[in-house]
C-alpha positions in Angstrom: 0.0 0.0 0.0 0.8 3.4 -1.1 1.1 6.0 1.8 1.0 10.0 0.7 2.2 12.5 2.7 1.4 16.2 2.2 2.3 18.6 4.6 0.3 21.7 4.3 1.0 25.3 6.2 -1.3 28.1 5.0 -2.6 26.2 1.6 -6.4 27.3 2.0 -6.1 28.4 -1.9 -4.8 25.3 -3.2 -5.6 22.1 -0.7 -8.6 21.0 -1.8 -7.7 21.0 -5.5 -4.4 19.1 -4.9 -5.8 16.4 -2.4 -8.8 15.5 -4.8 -6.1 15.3 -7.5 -3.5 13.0 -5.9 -6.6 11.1 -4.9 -8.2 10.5 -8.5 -4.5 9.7 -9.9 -3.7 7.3 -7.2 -7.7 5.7 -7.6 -6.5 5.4 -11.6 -3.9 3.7 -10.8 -5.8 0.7 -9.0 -3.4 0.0 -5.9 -4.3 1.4 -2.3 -3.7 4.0 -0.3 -3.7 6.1 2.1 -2.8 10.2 2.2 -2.2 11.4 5.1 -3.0 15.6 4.9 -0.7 17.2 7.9 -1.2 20.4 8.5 1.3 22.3 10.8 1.0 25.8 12.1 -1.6 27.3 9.8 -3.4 30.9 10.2 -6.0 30.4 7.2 -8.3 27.8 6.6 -6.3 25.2 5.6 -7.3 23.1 9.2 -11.1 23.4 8.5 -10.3 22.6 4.7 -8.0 19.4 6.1 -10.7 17.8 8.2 -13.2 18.3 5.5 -11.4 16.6 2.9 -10.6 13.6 5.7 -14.4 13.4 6.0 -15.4 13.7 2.2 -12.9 11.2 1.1 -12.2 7.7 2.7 -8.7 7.7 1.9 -8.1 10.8 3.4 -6.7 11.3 7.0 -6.0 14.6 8.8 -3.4 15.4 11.1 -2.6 18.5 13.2 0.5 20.4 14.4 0.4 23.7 16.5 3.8 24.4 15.2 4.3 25.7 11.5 7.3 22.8 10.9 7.7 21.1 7.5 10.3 18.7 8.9 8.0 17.8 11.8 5.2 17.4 9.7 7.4 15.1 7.1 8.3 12.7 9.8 4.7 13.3 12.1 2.8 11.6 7.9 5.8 9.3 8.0 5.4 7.8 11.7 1.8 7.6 10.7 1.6 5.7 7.9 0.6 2.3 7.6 1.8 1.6 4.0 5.2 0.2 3.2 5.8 2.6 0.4 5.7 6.6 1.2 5.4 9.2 -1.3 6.0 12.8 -0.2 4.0 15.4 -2.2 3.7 19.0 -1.2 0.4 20.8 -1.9 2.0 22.7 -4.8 4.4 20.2 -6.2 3.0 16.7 -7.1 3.5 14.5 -9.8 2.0 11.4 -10.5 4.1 10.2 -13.7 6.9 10.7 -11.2 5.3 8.5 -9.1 4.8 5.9 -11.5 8.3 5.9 -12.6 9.6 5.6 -9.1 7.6 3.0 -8.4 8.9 0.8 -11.4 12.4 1.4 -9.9 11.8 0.5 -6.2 9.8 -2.7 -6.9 11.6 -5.2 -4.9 10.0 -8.2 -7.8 12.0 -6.6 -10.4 15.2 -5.8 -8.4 15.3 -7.0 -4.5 18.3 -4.7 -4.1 16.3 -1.6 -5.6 16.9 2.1 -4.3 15.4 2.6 -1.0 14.0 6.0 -1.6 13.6 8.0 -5.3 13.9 11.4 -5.3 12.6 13.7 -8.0 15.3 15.9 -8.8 15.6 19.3 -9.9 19.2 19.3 -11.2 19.5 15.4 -13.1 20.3 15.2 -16.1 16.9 16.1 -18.3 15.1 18.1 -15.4 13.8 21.3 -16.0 13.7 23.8 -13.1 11.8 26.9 -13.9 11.9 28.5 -10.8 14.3 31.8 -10.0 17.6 32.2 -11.1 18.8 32.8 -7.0 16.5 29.5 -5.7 18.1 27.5 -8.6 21.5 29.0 -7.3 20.8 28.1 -3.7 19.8 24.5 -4.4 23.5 24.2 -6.9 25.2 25.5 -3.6 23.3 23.3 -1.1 24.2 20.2 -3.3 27.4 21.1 -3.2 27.7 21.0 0.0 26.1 18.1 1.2 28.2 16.0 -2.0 31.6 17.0 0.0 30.3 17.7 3.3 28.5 14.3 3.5 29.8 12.2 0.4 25.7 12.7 -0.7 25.1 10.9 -4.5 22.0 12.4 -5.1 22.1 16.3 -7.2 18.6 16.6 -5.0 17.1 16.2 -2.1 14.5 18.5 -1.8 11.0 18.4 -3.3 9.0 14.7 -4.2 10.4 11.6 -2.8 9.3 7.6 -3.0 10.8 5.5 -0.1 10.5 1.9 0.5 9.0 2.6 4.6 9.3 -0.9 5.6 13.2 -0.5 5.2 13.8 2.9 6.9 11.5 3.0 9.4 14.4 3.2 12.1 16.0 6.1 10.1 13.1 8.3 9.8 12.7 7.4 14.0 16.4 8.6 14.1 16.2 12.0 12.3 16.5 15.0 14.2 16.1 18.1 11.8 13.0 19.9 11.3 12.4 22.5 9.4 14.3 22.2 5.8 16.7 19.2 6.7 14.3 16.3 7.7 14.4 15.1 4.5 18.3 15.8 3.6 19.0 14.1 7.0 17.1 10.8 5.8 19.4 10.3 2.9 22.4 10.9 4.1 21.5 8.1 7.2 19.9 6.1 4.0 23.0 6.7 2.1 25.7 6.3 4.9 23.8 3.1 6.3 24.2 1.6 2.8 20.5 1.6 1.3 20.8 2.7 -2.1 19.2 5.9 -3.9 17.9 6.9 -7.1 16.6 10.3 -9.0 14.5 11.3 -11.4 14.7 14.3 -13.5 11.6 16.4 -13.0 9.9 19.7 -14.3 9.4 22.1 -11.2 7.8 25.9 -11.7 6.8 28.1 -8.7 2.9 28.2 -8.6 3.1 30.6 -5.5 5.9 32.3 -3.4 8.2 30.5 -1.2 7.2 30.0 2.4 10.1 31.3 3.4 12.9 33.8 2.2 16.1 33.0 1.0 17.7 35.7 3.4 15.8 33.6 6.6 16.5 30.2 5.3 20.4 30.2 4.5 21.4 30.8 7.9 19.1 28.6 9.4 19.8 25.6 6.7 23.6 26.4 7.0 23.6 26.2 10.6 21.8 22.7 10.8 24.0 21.7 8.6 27.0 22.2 10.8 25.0 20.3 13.5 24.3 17.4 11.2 28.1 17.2 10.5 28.7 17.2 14.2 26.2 14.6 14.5 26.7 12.1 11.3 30.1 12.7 10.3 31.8 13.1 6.8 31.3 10.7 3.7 31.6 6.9 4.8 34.5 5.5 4.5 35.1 3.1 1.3 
């Protein structure tokens, strides 16, 4: 079974639309599922929206966080889920041909020693990133650093992401970050415990503002970065 996780902080404008989306994709697809909506913080009507859609729609379940947190809110859907695949969507990024083609590369009957998780990357080889020139810079920089800092394979770690759960249930207990490192942190402990990782080239626009500035988010990411060093270590040794 399929488990979706969408964490959603002020997305009054665009939840609905995007749930009952991800919902009639995944129905077309003809496996089951479960998405788990969590919203974390919000100041509009994205709660009220949240519970409504967990009521309207059997596959639907709500979940609620006082704290606006993306990284709690990742590992809150992930702790929660009952599937032994995860697929993280955000409200305004989702993509369910992504989705099938990660699939096909984590399926265990074709290759039992398939990626553990699938990112959809911004920077592979044939993605196209249309978002501005200074977040595209940011995300080249923050790349870099985790590829020397950490020994990190992957161009991406940001955005959608398939992950076999059953295999790194323990690492998602063991993360630490919130905020915008949850994620990074899992594949690096994926990575340095030896799972294998793919990517898939995506298309990503901006269909509303970033949540948060680049001025407010370098220092924070940098900083967590230095603790995750601290924490993890440098690249594994060969």
């Amino acid at each position: 079974m399929l488990s979706i996780v969408m964490p959603a902080y002020n997305e009054a404008a665009m939840l609905d639309a995007s749930v009952r989306n991800v919902v009639d994709g995944l129905r077309a697809l003809g496996l089951p599922f479960e998405v788990h909506v969590v919203e974390n913080g919000s100041t509009d009507g994205t709660p009220a929206i949240a519970t409504r859609l967990a009521e309207q729609i059997p596959e639907v379940l709500a979940h609620s966080m006082r704290v606006p947190d993306y990284g709690e809110a990742l590992r809150t859907g992930l702790l929660e889920a009952t599937g032994e695949i995860a697929v993280i969507f955000d409200v305004d990024y989702y993509d369910l041909d992504f989705l099938k083609e990660a699939l096909e590369l984590l399926d265990p009957s074709d290759s039992p020693t398939g990626p553990a998780i699938v990112v959809g990357s911004k920077r592979a080889p044939g993605a196209h990133d249309d978002r501005s020139s200074l977040r595209r810079s940011a995300t080249s920089v923050f790349s870099g650093i985790l590829r020397f800092g950490f020994g990190l394979t992957l161009s991406d770690t940001h955005g959608m992401k398939v992950l076999n759960l059953g295999a790194l249930r323990d690492a998602v207990r063991a993360c630490r970050s919130g905020a915008d490192l949850f994620d990074t942190e899992l594949i690096i402990r994926a990575e340095h415990s030896g799972f294998r990782t793919a990517e898939v080239p995506v298309t990503v626009m901006e269909l509303r503002p970033s949540r948060t500035s680049i001025g407010r988010r370098v220092p924070r990411t940098l900083v967590g970065l230095a603790r995750l060093r601290l924490q993890l270590g440098g690249p594994p040794r060969a």
